[in-house]
N, C-alpha and C positions, 0 to 999 in steps of 0.2 A: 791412140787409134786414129786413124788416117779419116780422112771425112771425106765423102764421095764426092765427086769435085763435078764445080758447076759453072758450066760452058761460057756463062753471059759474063762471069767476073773478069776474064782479058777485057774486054771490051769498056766494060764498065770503070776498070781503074788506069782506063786511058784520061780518062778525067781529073786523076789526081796523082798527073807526073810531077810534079811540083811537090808532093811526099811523100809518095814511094817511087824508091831509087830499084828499079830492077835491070835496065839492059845497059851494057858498055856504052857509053854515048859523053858527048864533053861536054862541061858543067852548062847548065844552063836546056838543054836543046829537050824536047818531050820527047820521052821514051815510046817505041814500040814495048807493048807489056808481052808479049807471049815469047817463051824459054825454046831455042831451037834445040839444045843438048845439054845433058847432064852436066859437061865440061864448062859449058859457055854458065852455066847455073855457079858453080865454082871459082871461076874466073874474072864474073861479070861487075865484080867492084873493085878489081887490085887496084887500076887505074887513080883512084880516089884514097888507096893508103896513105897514111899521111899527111892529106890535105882533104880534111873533112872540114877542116875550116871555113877553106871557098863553098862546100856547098851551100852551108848555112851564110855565106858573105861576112863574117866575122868571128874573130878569137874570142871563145868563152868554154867556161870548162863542158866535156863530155861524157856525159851520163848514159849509159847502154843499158838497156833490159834484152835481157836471153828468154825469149820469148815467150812476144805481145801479146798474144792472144786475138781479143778483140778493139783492146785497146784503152779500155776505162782506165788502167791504172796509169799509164804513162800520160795520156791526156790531160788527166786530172794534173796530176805531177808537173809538167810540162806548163801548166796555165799556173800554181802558184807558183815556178820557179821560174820567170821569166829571161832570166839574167845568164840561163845554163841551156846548152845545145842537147839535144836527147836525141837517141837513136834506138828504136825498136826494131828486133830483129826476130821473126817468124819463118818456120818452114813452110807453115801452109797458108798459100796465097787467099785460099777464096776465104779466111779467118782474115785475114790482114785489111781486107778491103772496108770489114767493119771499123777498124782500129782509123783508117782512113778518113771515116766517115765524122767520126768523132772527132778529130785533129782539126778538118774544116767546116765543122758545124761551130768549136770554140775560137777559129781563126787562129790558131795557133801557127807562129812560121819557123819557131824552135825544133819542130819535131821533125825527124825524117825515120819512113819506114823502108823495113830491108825486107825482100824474101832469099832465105840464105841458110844453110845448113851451118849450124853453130860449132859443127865438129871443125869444122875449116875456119873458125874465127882470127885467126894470125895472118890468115888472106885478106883480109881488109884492114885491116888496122896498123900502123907503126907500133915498133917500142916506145912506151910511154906516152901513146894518145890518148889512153880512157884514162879519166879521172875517176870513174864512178860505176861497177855495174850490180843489177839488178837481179836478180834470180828468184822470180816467185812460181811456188808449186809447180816447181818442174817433176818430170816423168821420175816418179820413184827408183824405177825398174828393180825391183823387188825381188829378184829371183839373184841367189850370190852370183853364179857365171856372169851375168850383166851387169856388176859392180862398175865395172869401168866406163858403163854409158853413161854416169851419173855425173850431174853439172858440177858436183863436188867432190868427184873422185881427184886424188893427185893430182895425175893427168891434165886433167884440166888445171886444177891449181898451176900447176906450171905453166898451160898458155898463159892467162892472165895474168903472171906473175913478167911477163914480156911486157903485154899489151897497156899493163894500168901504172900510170905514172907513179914516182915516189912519194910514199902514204897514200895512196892510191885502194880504195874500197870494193869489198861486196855488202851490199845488202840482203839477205836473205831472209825469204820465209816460207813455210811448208805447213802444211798440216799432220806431216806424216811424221809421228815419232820416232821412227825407225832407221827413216832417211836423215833426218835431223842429229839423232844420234852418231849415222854414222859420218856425216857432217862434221860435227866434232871432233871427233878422231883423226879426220883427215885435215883437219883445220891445224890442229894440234903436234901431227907427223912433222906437217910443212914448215912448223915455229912459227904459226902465224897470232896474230894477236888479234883474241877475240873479246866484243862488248856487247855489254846491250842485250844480252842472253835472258830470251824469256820461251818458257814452257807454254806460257797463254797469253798469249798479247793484248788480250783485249778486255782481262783482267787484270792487266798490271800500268804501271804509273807510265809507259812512255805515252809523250805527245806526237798526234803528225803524222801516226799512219794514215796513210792512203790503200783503200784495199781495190782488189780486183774481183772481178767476178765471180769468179770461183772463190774469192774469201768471204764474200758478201754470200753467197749461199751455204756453204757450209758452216759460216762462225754463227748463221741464223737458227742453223739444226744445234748447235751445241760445241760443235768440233774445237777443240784448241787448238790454236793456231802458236808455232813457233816461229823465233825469230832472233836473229842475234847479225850481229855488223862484223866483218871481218878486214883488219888492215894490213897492209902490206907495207913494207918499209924499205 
């Protein structure tokens, strides 16, 4: 669902061009935040493929969530993993500005936020940049024709299968059985190698989740939460 969008958030996340990367511009310089064209929206980080390094100022592995939300989980993440560059990546801006807020309330200078349409994800990144990405309770789309919008359709398995370094992961979690399942299926087509496979996370022995918003409300109602690691080789 699109959220009605509010005027004040250009303005306001002029303040924190220092982690959200939204307009062409060279490393270093504060962004104008407001999008002149859909194109320019698509466009607006090839500049920086490959060299996500410089923006962070140093080499350390890259960790991607397909998006942020508002931001709790990466932030969290992002402060006990110090040692690892993280990139959040969100279509909708006026959600992003909270995830912002978070990042500079804990000081965090590991983290950079993107506003960016995930279906274009090969536009910003080289082969073999991300070490790491993240996929929590993404959009079901629950209806079969719209199977192929799903972060873990093939399809996508193949971008990432570019973009994520050799042994190179997903993490993933959902609440949604359904999507989960067919998660699996599609894990399993690609020959990909799956761990860490739980029906409820939050009654089972791993250590170390970090949840996000939407997991901290629903696993409060009862919901089970799935979750399994997926490697790429």
């Amino acid at each position: 669902m699109r959220l009605r969008r509010k005027p004040w958030v250009d303005a306001a996340l002029e303040n924190y061009s220092d982690i959200v990367v939204i307009k062409e511009i060279p490393f270093g310089v504060p962004s104008q935040i407001r999008m002149d064209s859909d194109q320019e929206k698509t466009n607006v980080h090839e500049h920086r493929k490959g060299h996500w390094h410089e923006v962070f100022g140093r080499k350390a592995p890259l960790y991607v969530e397909l998006g942020t939300g508002k931001g709790s989980f990466i932030s969290q993440l992002a402060e006990e993993n110090p040692e690892v560059n993280f990139i959040g990546i969100e279509a909708q801006q006026d959600v992003l500005f909270y995830a912002a807020q978070k990042v500079r309330e804990k000081g965090l200078t590991n983290v950079r936020l993107l506003v960016f349409d995930i279906n274009n994800v090969l536009d910003i990144f080289a082969p073999g940049e991300v070490d790491r990405l993240y996929i929590n309770f993404c959009d079901p789309w629950p209806k079969v024709r719209h199977a192929k919008r799903r972060l873990t359709h093939a399809n996508f398995l193949d971008k990432y299968r570019i973009l994520l370094s050799v042994g190179g992961e997903i993490f993933f979690k959902t609440d949604n059985r359904p999507l989960f399942d067919f998660s699996l299926e599609q894990f399993a087509a690609c020959n990909l190698e799956v761990n860490e496979v739980t029906f409820d996370l939050h009654k089972s022995d791993y250590q170390g989740n970090v949840m996000t918003e939407y997991e901290k409300k629903f696993s409060s109602m009862g919901t089970p939460i799935n979750r399994c690691e997926v490697k790429f080789s």
